[in-house]
C-alpha positions as CSV (number, residue, x, y, z in Angstrom):
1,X,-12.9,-39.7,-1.9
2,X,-13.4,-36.9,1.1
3,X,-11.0,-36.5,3.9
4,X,-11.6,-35.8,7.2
5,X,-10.1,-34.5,10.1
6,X,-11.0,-33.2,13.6
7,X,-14.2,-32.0,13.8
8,X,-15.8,-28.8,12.6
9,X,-18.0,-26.6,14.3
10,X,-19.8,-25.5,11.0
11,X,-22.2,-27.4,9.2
12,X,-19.9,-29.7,7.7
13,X,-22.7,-31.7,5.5
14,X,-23.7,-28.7,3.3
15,X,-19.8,-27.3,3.3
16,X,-19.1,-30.9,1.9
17,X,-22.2,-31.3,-0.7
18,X,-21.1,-27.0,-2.3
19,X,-17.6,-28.4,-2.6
20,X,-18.9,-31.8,-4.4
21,X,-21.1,-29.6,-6.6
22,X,-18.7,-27.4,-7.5
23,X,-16.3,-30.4,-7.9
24,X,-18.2,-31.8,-10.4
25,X,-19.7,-28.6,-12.1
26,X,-15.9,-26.5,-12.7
27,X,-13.7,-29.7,-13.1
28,X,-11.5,-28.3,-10.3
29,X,-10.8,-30.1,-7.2
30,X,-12.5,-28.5,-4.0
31,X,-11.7,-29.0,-0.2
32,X,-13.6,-27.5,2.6
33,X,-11.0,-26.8,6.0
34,X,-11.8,-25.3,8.9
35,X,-10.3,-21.2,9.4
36,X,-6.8,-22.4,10.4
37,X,-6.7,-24.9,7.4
38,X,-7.4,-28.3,8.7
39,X,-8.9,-30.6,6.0
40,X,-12.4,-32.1,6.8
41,X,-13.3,-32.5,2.9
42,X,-11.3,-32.9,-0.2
43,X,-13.4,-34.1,-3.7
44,X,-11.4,-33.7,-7.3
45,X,-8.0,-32.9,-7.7
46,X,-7.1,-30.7,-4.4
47,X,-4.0,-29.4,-2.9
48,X,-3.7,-32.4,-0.6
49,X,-3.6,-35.0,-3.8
50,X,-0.9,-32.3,-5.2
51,X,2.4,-33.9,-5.4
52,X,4.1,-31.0,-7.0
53,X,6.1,-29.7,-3.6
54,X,7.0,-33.5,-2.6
55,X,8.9,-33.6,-6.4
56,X,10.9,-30.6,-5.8
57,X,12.0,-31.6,-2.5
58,X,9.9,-29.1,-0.8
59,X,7.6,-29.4,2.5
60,X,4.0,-28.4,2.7
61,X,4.6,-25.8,5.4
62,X,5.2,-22.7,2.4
63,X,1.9,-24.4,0.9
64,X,0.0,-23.8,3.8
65,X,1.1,-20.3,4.3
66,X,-0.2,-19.2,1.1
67,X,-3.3,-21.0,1.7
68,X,-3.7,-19.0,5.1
69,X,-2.9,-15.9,3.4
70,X,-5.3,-16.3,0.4
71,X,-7.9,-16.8,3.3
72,X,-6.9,-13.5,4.7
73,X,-7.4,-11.8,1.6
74,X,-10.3,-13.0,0.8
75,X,-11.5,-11.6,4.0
76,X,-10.4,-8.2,3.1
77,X,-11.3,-8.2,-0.8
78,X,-15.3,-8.9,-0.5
79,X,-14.7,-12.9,-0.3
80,X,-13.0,-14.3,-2.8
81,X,-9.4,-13.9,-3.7
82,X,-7.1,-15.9,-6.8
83,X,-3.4,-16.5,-5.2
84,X,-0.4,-18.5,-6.0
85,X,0.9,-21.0,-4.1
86,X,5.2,-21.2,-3.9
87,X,4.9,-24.0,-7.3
88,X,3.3,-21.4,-9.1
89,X,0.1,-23.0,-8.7
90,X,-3.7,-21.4,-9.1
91,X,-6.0,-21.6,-6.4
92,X,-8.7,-19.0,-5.6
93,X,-10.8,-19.3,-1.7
94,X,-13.5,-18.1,0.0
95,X,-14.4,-17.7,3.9
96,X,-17.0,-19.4,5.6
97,X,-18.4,-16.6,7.9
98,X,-19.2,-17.1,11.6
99,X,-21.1,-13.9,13.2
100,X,-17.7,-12.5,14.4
101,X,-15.5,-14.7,12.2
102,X,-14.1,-16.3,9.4
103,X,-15.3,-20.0,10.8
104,X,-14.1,-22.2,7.9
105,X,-13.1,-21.4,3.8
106,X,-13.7,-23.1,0.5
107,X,-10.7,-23.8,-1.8
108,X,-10.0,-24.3,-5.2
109,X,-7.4,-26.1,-7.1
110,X,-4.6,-26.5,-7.9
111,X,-4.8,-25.0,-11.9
112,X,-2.5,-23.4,-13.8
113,X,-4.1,-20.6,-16.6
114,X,-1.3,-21.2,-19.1
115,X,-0.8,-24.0,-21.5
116,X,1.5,-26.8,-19.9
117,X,4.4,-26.9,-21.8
118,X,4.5,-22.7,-21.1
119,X,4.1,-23.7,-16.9
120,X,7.4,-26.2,-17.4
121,X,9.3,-23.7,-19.4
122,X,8.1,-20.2,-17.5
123,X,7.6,-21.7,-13.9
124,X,8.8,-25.2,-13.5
125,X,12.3,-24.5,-15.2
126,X,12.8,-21.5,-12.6
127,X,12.6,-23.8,-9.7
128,X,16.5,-24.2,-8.2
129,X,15.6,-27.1,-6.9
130,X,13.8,-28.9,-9.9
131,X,16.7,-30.8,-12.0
132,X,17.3,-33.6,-13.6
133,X,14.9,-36.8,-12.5
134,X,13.4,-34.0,-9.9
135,X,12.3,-32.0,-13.4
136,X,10.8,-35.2,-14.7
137,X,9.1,-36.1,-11.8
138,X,7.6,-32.6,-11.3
139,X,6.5,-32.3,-15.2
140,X,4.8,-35.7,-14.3
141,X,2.7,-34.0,-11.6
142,X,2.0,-31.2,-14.0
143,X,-0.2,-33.7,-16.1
144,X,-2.7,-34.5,-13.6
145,X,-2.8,-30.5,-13.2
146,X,-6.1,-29.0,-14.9
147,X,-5.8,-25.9,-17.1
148,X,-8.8,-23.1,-16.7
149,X,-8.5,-20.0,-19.4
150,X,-7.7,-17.3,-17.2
151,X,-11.3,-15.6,-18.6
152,X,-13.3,-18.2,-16.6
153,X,-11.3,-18.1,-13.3
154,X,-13.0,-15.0,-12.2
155,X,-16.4,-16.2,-12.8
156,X,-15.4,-19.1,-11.1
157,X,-14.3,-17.8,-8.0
158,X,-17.6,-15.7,-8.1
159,X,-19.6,-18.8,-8.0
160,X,-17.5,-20.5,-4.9
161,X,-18.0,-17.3,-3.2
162,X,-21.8,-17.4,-3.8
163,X,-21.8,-20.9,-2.0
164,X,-19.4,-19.8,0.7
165,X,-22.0,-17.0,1.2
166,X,-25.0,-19.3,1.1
167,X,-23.3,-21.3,3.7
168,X,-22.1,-18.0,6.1
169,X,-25.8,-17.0,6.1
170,X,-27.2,-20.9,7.3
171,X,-24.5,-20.5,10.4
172,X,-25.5,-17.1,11.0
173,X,-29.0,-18.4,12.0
174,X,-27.8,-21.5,13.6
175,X,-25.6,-19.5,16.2
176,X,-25.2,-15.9,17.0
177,X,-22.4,-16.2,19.2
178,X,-19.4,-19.0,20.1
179,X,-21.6,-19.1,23.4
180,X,-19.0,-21.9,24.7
181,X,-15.5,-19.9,23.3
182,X,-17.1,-16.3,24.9
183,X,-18.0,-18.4,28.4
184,X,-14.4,-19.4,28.9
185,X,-13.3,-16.3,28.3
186,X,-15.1,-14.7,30.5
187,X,-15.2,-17.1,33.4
188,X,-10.8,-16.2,33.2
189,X,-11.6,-13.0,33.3
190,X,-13.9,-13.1,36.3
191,X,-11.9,-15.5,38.2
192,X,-9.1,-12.4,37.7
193,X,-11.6,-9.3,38.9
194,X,-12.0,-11.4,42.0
195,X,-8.8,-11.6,43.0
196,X,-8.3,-8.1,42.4
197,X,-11.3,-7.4,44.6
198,X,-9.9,-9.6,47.5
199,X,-6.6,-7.5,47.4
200,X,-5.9,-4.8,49.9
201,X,-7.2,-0.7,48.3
202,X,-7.2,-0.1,44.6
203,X,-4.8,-2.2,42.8
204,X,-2.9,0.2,39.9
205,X,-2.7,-0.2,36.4
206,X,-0.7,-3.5,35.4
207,X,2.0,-2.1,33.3
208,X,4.2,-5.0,33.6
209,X,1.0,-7.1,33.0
210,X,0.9,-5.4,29.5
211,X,4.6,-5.1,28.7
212,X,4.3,-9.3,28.8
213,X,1.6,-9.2,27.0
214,X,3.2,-7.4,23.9
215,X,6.3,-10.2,24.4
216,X,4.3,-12.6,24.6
217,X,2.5,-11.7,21.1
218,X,6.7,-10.5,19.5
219,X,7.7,-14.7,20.7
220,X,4.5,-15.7,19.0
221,X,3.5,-17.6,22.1
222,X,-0.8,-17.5,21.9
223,X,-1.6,-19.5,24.8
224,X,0.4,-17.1,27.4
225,X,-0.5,-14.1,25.2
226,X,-4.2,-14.8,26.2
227,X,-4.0,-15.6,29.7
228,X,-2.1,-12.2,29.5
229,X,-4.6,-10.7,27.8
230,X,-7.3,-11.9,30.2
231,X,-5.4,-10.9,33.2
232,X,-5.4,-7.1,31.5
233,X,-9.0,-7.1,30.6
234,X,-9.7,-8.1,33.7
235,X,-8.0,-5.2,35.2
236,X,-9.3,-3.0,32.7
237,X,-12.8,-3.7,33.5
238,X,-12.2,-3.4,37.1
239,X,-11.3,0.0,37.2
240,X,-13.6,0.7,34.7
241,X,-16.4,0.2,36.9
242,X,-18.8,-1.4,34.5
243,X,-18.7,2.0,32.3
244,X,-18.3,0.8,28.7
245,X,-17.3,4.1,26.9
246,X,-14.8,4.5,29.2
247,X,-13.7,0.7,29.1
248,X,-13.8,0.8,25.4
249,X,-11.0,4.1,25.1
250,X,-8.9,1.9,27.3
251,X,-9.3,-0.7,24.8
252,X,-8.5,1.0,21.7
253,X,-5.3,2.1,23.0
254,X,-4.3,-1.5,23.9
255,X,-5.3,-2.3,20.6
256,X,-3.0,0.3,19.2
257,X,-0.2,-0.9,21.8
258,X,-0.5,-4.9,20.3
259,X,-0.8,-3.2,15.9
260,X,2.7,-1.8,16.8
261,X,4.1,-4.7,18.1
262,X,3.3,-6.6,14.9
263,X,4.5,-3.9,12.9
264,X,8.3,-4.5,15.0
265,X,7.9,-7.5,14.8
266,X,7.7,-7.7,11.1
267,X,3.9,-7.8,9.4
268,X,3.3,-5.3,6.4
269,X,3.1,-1.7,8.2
270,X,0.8,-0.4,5.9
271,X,-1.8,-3.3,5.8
272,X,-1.0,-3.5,9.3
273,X,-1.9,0.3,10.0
274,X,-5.3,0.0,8.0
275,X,-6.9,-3.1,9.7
276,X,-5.7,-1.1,12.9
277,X,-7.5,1.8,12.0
278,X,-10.7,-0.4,10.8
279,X,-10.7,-2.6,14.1
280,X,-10.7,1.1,15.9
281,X,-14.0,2.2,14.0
282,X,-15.7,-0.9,15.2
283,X,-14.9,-0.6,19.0
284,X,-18.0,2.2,19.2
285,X,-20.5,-0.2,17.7
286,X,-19.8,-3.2,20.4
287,X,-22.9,-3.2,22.6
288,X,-21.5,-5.1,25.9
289,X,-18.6,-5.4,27.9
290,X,-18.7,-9.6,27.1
291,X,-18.9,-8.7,23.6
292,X,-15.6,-6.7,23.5
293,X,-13.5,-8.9,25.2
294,X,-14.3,-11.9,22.6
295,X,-13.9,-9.6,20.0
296,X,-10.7,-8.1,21.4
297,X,-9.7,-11.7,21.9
298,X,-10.0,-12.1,17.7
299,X,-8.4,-9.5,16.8
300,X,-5.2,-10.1,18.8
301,X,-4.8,-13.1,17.4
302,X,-5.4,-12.1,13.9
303,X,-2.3,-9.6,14.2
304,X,-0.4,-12.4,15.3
305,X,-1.2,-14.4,12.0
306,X,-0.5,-11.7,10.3
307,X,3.2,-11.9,12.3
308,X,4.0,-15.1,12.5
309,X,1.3,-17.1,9.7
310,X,0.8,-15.1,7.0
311,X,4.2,-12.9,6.6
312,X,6.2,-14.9,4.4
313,X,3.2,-16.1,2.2
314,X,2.0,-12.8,1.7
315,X,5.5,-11.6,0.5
316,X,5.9,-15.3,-1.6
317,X,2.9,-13.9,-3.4
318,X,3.9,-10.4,-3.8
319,X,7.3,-11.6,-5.1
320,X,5.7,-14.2,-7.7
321,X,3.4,-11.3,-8.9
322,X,6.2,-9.3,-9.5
323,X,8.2,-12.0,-11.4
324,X,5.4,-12.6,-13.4
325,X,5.3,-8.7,-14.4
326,X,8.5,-8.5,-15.4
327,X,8.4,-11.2,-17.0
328,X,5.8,-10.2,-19.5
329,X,6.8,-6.0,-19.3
330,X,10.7,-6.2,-19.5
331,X,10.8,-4.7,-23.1
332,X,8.9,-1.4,-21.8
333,X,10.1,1.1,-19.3
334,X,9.2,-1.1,-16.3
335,X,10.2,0.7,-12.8
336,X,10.3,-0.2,-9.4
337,X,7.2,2.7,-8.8
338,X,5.2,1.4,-11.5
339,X,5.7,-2.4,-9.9
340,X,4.8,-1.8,-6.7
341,X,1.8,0.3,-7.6
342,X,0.7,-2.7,-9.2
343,X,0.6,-4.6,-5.9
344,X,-0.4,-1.6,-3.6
345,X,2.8,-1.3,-1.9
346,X,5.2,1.7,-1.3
347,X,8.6,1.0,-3.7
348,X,10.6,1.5,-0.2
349,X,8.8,-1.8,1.1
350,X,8.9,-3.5,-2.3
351,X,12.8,-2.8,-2.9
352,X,13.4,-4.4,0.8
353,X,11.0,-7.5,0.9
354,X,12.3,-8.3,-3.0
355,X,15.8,-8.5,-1.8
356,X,14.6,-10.0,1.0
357,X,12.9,-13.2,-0.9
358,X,15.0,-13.3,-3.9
359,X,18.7,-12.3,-2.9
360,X,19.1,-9.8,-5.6
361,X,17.8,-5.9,-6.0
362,X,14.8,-5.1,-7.9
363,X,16.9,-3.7,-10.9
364,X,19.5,-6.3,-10.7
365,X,16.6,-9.0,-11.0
366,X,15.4,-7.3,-14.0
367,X,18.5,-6.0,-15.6
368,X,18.9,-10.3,-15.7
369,X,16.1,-10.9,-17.3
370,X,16.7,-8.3,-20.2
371,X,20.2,-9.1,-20.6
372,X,19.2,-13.1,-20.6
373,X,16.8,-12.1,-23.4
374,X,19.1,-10.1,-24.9
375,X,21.7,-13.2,-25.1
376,X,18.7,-15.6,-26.6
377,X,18.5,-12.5,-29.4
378,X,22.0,-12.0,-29.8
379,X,21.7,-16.3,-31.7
380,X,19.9,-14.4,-34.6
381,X,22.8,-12.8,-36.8
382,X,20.1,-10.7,-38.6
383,X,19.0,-8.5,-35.6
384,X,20.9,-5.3,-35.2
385,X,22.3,-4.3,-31.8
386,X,20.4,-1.4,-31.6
387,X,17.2,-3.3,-32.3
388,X,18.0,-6.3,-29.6
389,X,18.5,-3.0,-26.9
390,X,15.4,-1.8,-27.6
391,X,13.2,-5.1,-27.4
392,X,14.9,-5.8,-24.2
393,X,13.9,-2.6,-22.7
394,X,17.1,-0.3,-23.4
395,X,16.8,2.8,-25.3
396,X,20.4,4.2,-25.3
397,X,22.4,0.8,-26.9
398,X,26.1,2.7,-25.3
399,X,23.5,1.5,-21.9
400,X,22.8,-1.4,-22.7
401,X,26.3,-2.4,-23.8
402,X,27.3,-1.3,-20.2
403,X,24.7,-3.5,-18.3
404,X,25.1,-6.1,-21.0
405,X,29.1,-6.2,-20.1
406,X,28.4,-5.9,-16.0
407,X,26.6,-8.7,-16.3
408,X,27.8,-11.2,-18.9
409,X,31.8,-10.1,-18.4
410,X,31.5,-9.1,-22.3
411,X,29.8,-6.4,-24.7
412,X,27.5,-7.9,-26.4
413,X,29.2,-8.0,-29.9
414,X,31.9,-10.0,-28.1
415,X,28.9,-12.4,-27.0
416,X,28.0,-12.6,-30.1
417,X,31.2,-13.7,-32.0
418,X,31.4,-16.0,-29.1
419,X,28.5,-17.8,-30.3
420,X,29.3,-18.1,-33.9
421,X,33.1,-19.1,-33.4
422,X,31.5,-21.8,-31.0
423,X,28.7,-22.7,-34.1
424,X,31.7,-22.8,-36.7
425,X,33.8,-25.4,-34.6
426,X,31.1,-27.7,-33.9
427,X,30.4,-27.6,-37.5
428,X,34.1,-28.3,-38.6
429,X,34.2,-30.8,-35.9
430,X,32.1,-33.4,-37.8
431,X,34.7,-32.6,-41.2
432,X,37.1,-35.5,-42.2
């Protein structure tokens, strides 16, 4: 049964007849949301018939975030992008262009791409918060969750992306512009340039005007940060004197002025730095003065998603990614270099977000999950030391003694005669 909400402003019947298709074709549930992720449609198994986050106690604010950041991405990476949500969850998305815009996305799932009784031990197990009747509950859930071998999740998303881009190219003919958005925009703006013009002589350049704007974006308030942004566009174009090139350098280096403020404020430098210099190559190709300000407009608020929406998903994601790689490298000569290559961030960032989300160090994390394999090994009298050292990941066993005893509180032999003294008396406990 479809669920609606609000109304779009894209064409919502064919949106809603791709995601029933693909529904029905891929076995997956589907839902069609406008750009900031309101539900208008929802057929099959979607995220909003989920009840994995309600079982472990959590709220559906984390589950939106990733949703909003697997939008993002898919923006950056051609259109399509597979994510995880904070369960561990599957889902894959693809925008729904406007002519300037993202205008709404296709999503699907929940899946999982490993066999259930592997999600409940590998995933479900780690949750803190999942014990006891909470465990039950959630394993429950799990059943109703579809499994998709991992092979066919690309192909998959390839297919959603296909309709997403069947359905961005029927808007793009049905509007050009958001005529109504870009004519309240610039009616503010002209209301402003007349009251400059009714002021006594040349009215200077509004630093203080800008120094609020770039609060305004650090508090996260949009409403204030565009009628600050207006007020400063207007006085931009008013000195300007209708010249566009000129109007456009003053531009660019308010839109290097708000990238910086996100960056203090706390969204990925690096990303952060790249859509900066990307939004700066476009600024010669805008053809009017109208059509910069709307743009402009955008982009400020899509650095302060990227601040305030999108932060802590992004880094949920990173950190889940990572997990999972250690998870299936710690016997090799895994590093914190080689990890964050792997998710295309520097290992300065990597080390401080990691400690950040999980409380622990990158090493100490992983040094835990060797020397908690290590203890699993350490049940099987027939393995040598030397050998459970080196399928944990530890060449030098004097090493891995030293970790084994920083962590656990004994070497690993003591561990060891530990267990079996524990074995024998349970064994003589049963003796008359």
């Amino acid at each position: 049964m479809p669920q609606t909400a609000g109304r779009a402003t894209f064409d919502e019947k064919q949106a809603a007849e791709c995601a029933r298709a693909f529904a029905i074709c891929s076995g997956l549930g589907c839902t069609v949301s406008d750009a900031g992720g309101t539900v208008f449609y929802e057929y099959g198994y979607g995220c909003a018939s989920c009840g994995l986050c309600a079982a472990a106690g959590q709220s559906g604010e984390r589950c939106a975030q990733s949703h909003a950041y697997g939008m993002a991405e898919a923006e950056r990476f051609g259109g399509k992008y597979v994510y995880f949500c904070p369960m561990g969850l599957t889902h894959f998305v693809s925008p729904i262009l406007g002519d300037i815009r993202s205008e709404a996305r296709l999503t699907a799932g929940p899946f999982i791409m490993v066999e259930h009784r592997d999600f409940i031990d590998c995933e479900l197990a780690e949750q803190p918060a999942l014990k006891g009747e909470k465990l039950g509950a959630a394993v429950a859930v799990l059943e109703r969750i579809p499994y998709v071998e991992p092979r066919r999740v690309t192909e998959l998303s390839t297919l959603l992306s296909m309709a997403a881009g069947f359905l961005s190219n029927a808007e793009a003919e049905r509007r050009m512009l958001n005529a109504g958005a870009s004519g309240r925009l610039q009616e503010q703006i002209s209301s402003y340039i007349i009251s400059l013009k009714e002021a006594e002589g040349p009215p200077p350049y509004p630093f203080e005007t800008e120094r609020a704007l770039l609060e305004s974006i650090t508090r996260g308030e949009k409403k204030e940060a565009q009628r600050l942004l207006n007020e400063l566009l207007g006085a931009i174009l008013f000195s300007g004197g209708g010249d566009l090139e000129r109007i456009k350098s003053r531009v660019s280096e308010l839109l290097v002025l708000i990238s910086r403020t996100a960056i203090e404020r706390g969204s990925d430098p690096e990303e952060t730095l790249k859509l900066s210099h990307r939004h700066r190559q476009v600024i010669p190709q805008m053809r009017s003065i109208d059509e910069l300000c709307f743009w402009l407009s955008g982009v400020m608020n899509q650095y302060m998603a990227g601040v305030f929406d999108l932060a802590d998903a992004r880094h949920a994601d990173i950190i889940h990614r990572c997990i999972q790689h250690i998870g299936a490298n710690y016997a090799s000569r895994l590093t914190l270099e080689e990890t964050a290559g792997m998710v295309y961030l520097s290992p300065a960032y990597l080390s401080r977000i990691f400690k950040k989300e999980t409380g622990t160090s990158f090493n100490e994390y992983l040094s835990g999950v060797r020397i908690g394999k290590a203890k699993e090994l350490l049940r099987h009298p027939e393995l040598r030391l030397t050998d459970i050292a080196q399928m944990v990941g530890y060449e030098d066993q004097s090493y891995f003694a030293k970790v084994f005893k920083r962590v656990t509180g004994s070497s690993p032999s003591g561990y060891r005669s530990g267990l079996a003294a524990r074995s024998a008396g349970r064994n003589g406990a049963g003796k008359p």
